[in-house]
mmCIF file of the C-alpha atoms, coordinates in Angstrom:
data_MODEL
# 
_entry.id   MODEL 
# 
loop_
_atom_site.group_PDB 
_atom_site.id 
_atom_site.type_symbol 
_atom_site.label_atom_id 
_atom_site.label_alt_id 
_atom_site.label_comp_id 
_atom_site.label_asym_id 
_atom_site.label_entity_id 
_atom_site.label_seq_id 
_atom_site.pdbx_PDB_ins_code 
_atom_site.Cartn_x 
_atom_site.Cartn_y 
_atom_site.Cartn_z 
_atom_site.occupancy 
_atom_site.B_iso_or_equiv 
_atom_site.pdbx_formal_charge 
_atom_site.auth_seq_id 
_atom_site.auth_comp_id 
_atom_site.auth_asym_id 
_atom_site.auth_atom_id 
_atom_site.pdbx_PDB_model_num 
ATOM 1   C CA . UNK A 1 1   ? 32.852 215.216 -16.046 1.00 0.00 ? 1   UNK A CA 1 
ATOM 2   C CA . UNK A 1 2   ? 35.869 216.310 -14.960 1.00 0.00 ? 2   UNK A CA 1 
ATOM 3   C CA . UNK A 1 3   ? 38.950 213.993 -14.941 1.00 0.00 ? 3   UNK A CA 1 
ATOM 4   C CA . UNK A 1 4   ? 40.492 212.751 -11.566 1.00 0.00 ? 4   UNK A CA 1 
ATOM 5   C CA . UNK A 1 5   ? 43.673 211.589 -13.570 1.00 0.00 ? 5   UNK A CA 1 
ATOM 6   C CA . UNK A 1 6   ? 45.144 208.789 -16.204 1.00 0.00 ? 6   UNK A CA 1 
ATOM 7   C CA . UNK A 1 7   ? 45.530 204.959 -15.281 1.00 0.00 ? 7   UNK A CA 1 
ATOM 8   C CA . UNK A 1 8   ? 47.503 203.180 -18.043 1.00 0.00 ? 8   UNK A CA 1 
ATOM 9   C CA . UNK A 1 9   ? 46.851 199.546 -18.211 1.00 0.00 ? 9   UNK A CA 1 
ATOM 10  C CA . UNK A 1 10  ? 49.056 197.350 -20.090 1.00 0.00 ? 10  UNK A CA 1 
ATOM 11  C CA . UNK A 1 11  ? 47.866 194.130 -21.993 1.00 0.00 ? 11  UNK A CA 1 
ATOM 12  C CA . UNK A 1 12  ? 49.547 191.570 -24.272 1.00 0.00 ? 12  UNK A CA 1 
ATOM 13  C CA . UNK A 1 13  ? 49.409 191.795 -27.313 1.00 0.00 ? 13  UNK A CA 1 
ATOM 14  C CA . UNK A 1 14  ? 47.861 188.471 -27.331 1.00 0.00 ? 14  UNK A CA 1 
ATOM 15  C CA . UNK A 1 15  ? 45.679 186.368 -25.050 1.00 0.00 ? 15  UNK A CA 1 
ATOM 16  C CA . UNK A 1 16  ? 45.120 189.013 -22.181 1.00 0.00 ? 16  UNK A CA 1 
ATOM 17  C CA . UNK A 1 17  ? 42.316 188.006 -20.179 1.00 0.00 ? 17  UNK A CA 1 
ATOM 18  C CA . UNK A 1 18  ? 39.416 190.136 -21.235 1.00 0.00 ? 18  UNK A CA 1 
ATOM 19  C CA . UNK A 1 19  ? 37.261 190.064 -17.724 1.00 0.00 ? 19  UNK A CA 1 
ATOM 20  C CA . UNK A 1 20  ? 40.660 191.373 -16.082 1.00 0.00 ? 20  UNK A CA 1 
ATOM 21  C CA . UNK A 1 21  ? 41.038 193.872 -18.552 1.00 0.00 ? 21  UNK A CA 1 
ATOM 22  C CA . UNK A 1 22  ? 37.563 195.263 -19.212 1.00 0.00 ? 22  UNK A CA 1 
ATOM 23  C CA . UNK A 1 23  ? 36.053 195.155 -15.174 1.00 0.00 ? 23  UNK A CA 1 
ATOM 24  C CA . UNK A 1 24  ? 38.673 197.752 -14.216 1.00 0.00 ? 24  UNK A CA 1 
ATOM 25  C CA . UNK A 1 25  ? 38.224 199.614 -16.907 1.00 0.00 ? 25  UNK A CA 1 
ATOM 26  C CA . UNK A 1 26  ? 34.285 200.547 -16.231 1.00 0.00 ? 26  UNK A CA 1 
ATOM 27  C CA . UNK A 1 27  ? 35.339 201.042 -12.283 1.00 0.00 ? 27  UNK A CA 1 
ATOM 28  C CA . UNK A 1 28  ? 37.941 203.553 -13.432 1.00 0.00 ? 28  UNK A CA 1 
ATOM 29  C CA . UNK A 1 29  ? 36.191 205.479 -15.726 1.00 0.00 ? 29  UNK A CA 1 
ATOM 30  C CA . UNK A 1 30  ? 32.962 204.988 -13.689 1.00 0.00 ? 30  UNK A CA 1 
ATOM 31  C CA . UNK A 1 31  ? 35.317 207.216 -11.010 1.00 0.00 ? 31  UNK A CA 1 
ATOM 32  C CA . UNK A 1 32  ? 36.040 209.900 -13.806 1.00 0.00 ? 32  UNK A CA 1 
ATOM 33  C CA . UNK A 1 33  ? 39.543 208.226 -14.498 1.00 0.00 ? 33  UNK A CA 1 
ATOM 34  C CA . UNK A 1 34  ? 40.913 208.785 -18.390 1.00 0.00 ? 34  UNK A CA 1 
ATOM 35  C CA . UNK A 1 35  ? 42.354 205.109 -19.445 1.00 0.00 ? 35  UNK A CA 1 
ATOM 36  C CA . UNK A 1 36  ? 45.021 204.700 -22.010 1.00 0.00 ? 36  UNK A CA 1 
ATOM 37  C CA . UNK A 1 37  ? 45.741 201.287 -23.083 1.00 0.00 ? 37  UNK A CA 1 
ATOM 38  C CA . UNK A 1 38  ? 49.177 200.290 -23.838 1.00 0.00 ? 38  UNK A CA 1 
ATOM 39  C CA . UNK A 1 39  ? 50.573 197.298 -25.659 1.00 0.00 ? 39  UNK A CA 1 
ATOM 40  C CA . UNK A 1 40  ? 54.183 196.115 -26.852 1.00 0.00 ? 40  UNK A CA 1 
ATOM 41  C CA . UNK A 1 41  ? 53.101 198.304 -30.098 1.00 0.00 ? 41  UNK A CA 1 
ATOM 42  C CA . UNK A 1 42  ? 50.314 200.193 -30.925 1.00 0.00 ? 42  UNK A CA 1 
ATOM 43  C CA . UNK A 1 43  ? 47.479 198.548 -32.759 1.00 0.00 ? 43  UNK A CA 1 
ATOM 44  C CA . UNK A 1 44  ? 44.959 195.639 -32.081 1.00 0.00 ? 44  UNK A CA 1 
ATOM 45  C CA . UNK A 1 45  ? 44.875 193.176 -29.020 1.00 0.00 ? 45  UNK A CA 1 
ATOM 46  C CA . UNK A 1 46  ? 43.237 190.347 -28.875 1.00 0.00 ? 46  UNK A CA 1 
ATOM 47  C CA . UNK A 1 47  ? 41.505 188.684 -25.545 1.00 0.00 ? 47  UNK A CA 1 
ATOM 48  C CA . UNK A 1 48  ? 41.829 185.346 -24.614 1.00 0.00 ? 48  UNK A CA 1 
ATOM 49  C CA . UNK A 1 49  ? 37.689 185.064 -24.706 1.00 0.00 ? 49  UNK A CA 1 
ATOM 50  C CA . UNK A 1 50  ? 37.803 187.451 -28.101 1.00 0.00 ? 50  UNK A CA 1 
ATOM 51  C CA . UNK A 1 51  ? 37.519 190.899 -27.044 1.00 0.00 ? 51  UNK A CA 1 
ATOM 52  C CA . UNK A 1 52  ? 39.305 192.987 -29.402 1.00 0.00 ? 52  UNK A CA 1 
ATOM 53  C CA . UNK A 1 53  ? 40.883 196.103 -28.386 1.00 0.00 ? 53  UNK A CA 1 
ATOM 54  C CA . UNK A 1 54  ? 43.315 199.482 -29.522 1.00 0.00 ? 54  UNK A CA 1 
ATOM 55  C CA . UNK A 1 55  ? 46.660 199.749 -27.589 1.00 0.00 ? 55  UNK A CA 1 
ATOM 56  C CA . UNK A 1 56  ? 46.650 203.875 -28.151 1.00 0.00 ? 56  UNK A CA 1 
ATOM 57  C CA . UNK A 1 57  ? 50.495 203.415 -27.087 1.00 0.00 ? 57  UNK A CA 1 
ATOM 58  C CA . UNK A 1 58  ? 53.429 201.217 -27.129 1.00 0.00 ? 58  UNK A CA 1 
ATOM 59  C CA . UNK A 1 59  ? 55.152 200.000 -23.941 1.00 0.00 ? 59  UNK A CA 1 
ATOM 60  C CA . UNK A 1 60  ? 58.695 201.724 -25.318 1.00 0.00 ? 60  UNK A CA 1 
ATOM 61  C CA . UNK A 1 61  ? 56.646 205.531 -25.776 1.00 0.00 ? 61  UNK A CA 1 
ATOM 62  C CA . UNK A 1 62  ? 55.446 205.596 -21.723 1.00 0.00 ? 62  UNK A CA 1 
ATOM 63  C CA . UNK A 1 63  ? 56.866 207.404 -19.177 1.00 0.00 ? 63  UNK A CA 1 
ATOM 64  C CA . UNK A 1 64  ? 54.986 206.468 -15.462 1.00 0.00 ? 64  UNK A CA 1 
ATOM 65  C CA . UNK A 1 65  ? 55.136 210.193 -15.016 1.00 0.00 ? 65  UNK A CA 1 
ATOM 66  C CA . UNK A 1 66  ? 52.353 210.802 -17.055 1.00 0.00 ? 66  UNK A CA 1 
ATOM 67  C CA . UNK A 1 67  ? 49.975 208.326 -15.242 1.00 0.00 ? 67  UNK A CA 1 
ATOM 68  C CA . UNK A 1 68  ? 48.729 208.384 -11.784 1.00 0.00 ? 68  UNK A CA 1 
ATOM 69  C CA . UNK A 1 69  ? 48.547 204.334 -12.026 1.00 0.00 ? 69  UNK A CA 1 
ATOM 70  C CA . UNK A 1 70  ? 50.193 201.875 -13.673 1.00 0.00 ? 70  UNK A CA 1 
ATOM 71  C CA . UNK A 1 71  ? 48.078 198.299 -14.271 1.00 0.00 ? 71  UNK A CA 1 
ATOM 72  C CA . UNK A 1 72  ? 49.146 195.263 -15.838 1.00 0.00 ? 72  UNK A CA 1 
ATOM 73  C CA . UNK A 1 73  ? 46.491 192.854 -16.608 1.00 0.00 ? 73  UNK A CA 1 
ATOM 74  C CA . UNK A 1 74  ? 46.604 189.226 -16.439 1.00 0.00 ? 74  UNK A CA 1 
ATOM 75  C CA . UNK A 1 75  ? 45.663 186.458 -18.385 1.00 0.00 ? 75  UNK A CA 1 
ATOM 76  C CA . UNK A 1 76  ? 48.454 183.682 -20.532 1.00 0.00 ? 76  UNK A CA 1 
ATOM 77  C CA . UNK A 1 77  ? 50.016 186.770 -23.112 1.00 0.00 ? 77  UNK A CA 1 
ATOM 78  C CA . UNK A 1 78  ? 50.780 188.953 -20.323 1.00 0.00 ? 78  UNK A CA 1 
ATOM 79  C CA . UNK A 1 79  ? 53.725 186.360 -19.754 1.00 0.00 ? 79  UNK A CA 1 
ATOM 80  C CA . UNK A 1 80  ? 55.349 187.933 -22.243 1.00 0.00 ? 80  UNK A CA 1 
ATOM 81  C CA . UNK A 1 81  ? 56.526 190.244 -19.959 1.00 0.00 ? 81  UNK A CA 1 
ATOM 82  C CA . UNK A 1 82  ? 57.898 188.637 -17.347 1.00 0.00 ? 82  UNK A CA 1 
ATOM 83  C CA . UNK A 1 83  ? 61.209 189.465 -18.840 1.00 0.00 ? 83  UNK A CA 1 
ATOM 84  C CA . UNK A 1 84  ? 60.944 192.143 -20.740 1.00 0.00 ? 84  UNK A CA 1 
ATOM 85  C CA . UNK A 1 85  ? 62.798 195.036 -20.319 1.00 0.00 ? 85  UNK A CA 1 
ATOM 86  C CA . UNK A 1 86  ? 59.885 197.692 -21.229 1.00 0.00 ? 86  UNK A CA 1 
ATOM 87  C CA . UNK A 1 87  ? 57.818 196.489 -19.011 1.00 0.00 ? 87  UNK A CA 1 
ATOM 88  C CA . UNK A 1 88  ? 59.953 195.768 -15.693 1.00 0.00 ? 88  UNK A CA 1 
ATOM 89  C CA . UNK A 1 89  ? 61.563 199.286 -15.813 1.00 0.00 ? 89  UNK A CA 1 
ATOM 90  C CA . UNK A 1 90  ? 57.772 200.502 -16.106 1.00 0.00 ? 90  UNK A CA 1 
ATOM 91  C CA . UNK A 1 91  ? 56.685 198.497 -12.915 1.00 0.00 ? 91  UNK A CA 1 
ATOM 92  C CA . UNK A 1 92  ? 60.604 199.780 -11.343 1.00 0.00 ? 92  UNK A CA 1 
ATOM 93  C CA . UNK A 1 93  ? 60.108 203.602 -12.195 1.00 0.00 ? 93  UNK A CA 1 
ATOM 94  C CA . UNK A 1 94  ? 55.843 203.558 -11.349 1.00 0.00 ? 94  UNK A CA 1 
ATOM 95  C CA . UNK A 1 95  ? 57.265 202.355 -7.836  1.00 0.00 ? 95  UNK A CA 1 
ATOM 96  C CA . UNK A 1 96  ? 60.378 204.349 -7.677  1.00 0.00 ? 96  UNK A CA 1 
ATOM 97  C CA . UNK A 1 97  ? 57.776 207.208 -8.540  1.00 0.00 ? 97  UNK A CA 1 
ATOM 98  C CA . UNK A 1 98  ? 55.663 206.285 -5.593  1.00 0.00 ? 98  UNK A CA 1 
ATOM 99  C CA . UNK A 1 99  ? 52.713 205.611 -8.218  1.00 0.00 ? 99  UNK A CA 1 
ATOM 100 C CA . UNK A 1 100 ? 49.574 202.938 -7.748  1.00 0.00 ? 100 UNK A CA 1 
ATOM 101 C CA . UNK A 1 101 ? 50.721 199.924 -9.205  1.00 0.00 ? 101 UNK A CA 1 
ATOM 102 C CA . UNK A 1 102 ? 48.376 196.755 -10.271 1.00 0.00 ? 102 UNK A CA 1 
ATOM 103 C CA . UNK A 1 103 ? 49.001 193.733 -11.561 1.00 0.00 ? 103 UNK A CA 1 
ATOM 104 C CA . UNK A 1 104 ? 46.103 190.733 -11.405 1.00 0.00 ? 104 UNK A CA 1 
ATOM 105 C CA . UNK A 1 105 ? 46.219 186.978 -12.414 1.00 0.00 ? 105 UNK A CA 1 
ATOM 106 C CA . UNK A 1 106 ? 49.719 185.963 -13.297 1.00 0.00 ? 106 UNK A CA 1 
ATOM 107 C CA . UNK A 1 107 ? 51.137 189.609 -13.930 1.00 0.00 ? 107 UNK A CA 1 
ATOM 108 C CA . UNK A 1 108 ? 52.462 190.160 -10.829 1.00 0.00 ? 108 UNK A CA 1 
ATOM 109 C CA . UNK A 1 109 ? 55.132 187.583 -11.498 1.00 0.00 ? 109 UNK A CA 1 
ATOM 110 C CA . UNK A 1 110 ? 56.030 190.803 -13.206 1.00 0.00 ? 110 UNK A CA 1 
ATOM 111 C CA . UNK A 1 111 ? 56.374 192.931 -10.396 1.00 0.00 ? 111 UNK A CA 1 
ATOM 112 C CA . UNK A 1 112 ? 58.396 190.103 -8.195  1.00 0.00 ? 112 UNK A CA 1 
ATOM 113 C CA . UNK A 1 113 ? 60.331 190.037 -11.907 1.00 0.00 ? 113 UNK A CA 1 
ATOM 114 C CA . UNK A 1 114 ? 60.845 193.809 -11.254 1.00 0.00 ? 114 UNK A CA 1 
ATOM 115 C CA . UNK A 1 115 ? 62.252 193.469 -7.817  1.00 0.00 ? 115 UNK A CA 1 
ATOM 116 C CA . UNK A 1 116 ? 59.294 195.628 -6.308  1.00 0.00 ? 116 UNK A CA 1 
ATOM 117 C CA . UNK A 1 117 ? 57.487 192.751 -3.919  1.00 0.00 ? 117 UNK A CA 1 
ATOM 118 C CA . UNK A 1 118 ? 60.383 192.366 -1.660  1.00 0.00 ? 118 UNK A CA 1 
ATOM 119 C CA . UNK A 1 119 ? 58.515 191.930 1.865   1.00 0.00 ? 119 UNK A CA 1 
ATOM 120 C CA . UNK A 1 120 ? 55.852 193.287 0.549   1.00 0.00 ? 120 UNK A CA 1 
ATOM 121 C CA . UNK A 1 121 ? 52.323 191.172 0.756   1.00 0.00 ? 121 UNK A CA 1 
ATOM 122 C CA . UNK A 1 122 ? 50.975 190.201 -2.447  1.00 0.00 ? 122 UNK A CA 1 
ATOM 123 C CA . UNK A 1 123 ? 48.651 187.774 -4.502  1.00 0.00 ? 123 UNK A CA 1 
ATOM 124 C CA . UNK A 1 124 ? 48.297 186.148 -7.921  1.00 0.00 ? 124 UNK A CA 1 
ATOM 125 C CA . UNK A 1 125 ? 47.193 182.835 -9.642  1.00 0.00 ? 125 UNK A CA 1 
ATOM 126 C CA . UNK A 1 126 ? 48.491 179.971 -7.967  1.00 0.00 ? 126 UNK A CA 1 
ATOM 127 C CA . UNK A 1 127 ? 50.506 179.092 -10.626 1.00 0.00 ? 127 UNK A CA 1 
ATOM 128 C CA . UNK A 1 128 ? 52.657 182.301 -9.822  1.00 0.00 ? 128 UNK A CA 1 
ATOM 129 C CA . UNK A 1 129 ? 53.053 181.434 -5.748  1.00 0.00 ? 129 UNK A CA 1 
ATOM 130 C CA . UNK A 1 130 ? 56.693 179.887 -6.177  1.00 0.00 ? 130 UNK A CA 1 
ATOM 131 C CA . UNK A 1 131 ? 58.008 182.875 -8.134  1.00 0.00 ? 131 UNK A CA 1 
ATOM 132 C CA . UNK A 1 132 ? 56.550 185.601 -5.992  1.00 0.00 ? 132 UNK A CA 1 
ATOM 133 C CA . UNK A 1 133 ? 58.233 183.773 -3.331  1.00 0.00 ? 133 UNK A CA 1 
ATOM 134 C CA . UNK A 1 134 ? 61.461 183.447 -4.606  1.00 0.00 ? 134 UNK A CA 1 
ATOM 135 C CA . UNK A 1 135 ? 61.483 186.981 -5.625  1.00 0.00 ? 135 UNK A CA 1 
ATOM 136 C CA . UNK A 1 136 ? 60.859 188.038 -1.928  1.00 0.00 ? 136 UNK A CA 1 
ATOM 137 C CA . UNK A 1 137 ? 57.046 188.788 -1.722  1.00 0.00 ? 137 UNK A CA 1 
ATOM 138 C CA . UNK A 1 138 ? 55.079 187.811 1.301   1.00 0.00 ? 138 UNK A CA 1 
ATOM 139 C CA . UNK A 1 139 ? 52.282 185.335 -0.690  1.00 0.00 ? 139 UNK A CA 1 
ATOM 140 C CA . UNK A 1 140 ? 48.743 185.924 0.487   1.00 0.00 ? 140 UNK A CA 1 
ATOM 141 C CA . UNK A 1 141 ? 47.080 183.615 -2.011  1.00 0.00 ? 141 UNK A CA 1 
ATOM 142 C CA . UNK A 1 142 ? 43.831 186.242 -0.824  1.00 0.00 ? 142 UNK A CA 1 
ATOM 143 C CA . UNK A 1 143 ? 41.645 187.114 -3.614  1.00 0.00 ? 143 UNK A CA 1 
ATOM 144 C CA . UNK A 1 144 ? 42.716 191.062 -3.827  1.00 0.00 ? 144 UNK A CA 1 
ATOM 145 C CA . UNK A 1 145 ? 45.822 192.244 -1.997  1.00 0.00 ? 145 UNK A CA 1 
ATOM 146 C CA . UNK A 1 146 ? 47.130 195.410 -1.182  1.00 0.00 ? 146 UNK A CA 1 
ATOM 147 C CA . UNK A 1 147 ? 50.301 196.781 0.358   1.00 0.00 ? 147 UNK A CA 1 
ATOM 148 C CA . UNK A 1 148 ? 51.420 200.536 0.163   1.00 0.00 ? 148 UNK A CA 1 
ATOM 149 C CA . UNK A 1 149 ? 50.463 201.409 -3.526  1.00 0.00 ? 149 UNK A CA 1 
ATOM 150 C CA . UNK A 1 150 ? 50.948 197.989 -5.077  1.00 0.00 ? 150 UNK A CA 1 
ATOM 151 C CA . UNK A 1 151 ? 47.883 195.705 -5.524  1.00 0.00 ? 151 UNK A CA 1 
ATOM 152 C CA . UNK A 1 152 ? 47.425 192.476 -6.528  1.00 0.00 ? 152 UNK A CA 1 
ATOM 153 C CA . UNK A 1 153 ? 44.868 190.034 -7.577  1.00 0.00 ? 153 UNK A CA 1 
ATOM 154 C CA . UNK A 1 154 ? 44.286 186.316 -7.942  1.00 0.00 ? 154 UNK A CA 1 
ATOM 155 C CA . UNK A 1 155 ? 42.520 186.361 -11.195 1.00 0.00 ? 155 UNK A CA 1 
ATOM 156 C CA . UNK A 1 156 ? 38.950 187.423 -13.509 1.00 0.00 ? 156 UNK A CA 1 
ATOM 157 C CA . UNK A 1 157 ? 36.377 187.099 -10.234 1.00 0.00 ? 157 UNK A CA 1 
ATOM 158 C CA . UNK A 1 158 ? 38.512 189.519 -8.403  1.00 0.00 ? 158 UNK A CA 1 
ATOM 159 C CA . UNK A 1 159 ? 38.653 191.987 -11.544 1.00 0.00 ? 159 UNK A CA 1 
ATOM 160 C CA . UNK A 1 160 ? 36.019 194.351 -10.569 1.00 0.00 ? 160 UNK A CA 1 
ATOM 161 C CA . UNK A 1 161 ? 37.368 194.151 -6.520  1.00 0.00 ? 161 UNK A CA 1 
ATOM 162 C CA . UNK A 1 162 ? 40.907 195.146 -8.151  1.00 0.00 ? 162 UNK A CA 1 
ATOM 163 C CA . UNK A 1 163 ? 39.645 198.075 -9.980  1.00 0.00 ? 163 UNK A CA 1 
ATOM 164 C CA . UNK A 1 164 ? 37.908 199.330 -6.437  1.00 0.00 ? 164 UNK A CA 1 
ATOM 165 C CA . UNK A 1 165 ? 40.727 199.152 -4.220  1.00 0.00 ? 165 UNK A CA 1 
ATOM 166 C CA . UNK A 1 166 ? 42.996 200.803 -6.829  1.00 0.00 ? 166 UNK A CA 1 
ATOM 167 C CA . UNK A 1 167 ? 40.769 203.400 -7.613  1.00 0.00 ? 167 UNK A CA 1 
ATOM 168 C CA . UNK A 1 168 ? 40.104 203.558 -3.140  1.00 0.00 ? 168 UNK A CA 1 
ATOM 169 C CA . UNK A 1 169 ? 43.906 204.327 -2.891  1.00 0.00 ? 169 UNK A CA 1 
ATOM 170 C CA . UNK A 1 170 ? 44.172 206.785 -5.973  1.00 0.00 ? 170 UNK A CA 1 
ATOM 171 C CA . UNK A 1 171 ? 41.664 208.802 -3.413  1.00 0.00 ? 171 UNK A CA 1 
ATOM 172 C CA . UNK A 1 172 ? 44.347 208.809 -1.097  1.00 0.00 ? 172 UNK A CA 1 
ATOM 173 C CA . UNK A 1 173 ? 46.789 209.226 -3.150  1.00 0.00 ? 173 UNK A CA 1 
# 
C-alpha cells in the first residue's frame, strides 16, 4: 500500500497511556500512514497499563519537517514534557510549519506550554483546564477538539476519535 505520509508520535519514556498511544496508531496506519515513535532517547517505553514499546528516535534527532503530523500522547510520563525544551520547540516549529498537531489527555498542557493555544479552542483532562487557560487557550472541556491543525483530546475513550479527526484533516491537508 502506498504511503500517504509520516505521523510521529511522541511518548514518555515512562507511564504513557497505552490506549492513547496504541488507538491512533491502528487509525493511522489503517489510512496508509508510516508511524515513527519518538521518545526522550531511543529504546524501550513502558505504558502505564504495560504495553511495551521501541522509540525508533529520540526527541533531540527530529526535525517536524520530516513528518506531516506531530502527536504527543497523554497519560502521567508525558508530564515530563511540559517543560522541556525538545519537546516545546517540536510543538513551536510543527505549528510554525503549519503541520497537524495532536496532543490528548494531559499533553496539551504542552502545547499551551509551547505558546501555540493562544485563542485557539482546545481540550484535555480536567486536571489540565487551569493551565490551558492561563496559557491563553479557549477550554472546551469537549471530548475531541479541533481548531486549524491542532487537535486535542480529553483522554483514552476519545483515543480512537483523535486518531480520526487527525487523520480527516491530514486529507485536507
Amino acid at each position: 500500500m502506498h504511503k500517504k505520509g509520516r505521523i510521529l508520535m511522541v511518548v514518555a519514556q515512562r507511564d504513557f497511556r497505552d490506549e492513547e498511544y496504541q488507538e491512533p496508531k491502528e487509525v493511522f496506519q489503517e489510512h496508509g500512514f508510516e508511524v515513527i515513535t519518538a521518545s526522550e532517547r531511543k529504546g524501550e517505553a513502558l505504558g502505564k497499563l504495560g504495553l511495551k514499546i521501541w522509540a525508533s528516535t529520540s526527541l533531540d534527532e527530529v526535525s517536524p519537517r520530516d513528518y506531516e503530523a506531530i502527536v504527543f500522547v497523554g497519560g502521567d510520563g508525558s508530564s515530563d514534557y511540559f517543560h522541556d525544551g525538545e519537546a516545546l520547540n517540536l510543538a513551536r516549529e510543527a505549528f510554525e510549519a503549519g503541520k497537524v498537531i495532536g496532543a490528548i489527555c494531559i499533553a496539551p498542557s504542552i502545547l499551551a506550554n509551547a505558546g501555540i493555544l493562544q485563542g485557539k479552542k482546545a481540550t484535555s483532562f480536567s486536571s489540565q483546564r487551569e493551565n490551558l487557560e492561563a496559557r491563553g487557550a479557549i477550554y472546551t472541556g469537549i471530548a475531541v477538539e479541533n481548531d486549524g491543525k491542532i487537535v486535542t483530546a480529553n483522554g483514552p475513550l476519545a483515543a480512537q476519535k483523535f486518531g480520526e479527526k487527525i487523520v480527516e484533516l491530514m486529507a485536507h491537508s
